[in-house]
C-alpha positions in Angstrom: 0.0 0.0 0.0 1.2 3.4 -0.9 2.2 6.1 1.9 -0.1 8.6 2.5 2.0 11.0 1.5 3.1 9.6 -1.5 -0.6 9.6 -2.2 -0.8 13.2 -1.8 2.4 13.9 -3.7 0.8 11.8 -6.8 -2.6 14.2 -6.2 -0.5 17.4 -6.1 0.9 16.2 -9.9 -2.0 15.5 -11.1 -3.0 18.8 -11.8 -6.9 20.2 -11.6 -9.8 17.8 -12.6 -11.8 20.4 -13.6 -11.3 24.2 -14.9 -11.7 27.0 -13.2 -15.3 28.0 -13.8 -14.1 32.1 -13.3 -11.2 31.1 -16.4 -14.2 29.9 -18.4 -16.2 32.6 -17.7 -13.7 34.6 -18.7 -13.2 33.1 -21.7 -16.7 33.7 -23.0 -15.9 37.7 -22.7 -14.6 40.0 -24.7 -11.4 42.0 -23.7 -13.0 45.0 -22.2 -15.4 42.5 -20.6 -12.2 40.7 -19.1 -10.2 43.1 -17.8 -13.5 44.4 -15.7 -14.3 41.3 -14.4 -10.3 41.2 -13.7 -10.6 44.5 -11.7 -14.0 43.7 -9.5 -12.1 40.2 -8.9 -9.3 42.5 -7.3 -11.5 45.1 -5.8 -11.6 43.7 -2.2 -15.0 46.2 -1.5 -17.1 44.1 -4.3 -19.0 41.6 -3.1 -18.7 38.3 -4.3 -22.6 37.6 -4.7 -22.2 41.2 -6.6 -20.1 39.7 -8.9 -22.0 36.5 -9.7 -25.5 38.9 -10.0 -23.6 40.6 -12.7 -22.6 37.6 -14.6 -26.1 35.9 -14.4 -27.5 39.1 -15.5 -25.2 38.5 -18.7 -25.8 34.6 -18.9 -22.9 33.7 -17.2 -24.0 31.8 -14.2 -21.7 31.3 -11.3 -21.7 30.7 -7.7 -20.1 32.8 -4.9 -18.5 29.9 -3.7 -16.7 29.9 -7.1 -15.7 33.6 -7.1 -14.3 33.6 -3.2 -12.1 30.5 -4.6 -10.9 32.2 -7.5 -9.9 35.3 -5.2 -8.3 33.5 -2.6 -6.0 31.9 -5.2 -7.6 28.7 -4.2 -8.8 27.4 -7.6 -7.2 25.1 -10.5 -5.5 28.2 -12.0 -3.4 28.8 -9.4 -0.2 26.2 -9.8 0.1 23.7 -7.1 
């Protein structure tokens, strides 16, 4: 049986199982479109649910659990 940590170690190289659903949101925008969403992402005094209110008002669902993810550098685009 493998160690538990090698177990992680073979998890960490394994890279994301799914995209980032904020990446493929973002890939549906424009580049004006982008680089706003890019700015409320950084703009610590926008609410997340503000955010995803924004996007479903555009087509673009998302949940808030998504957005705080992709804030906190938590999500599959951030490198392991």
């Amino acid at each position: 049986m493998t160690s538990l940590l090698d177990s992680i170690k073979a998890e960490n190289y394994l890279g994301p199982t799914t995209g980032c659903n904020i990446a493929y949101v973002l890939s549906c925008m424009n580049k004006a479109d982008q680089a706003d969403l890019h700015a409320a992402l950084a703009d610590p005094t926008i609410q997340h649910t503000a955010i995803v209110r924004a996007l479903k008002n555009r087509n673009l669902p998302i949940k808030p659990t998504a957005v705080a993810r992709h804030r906190k550098k938590e999500c599959c685009c951030e490198p392991r």
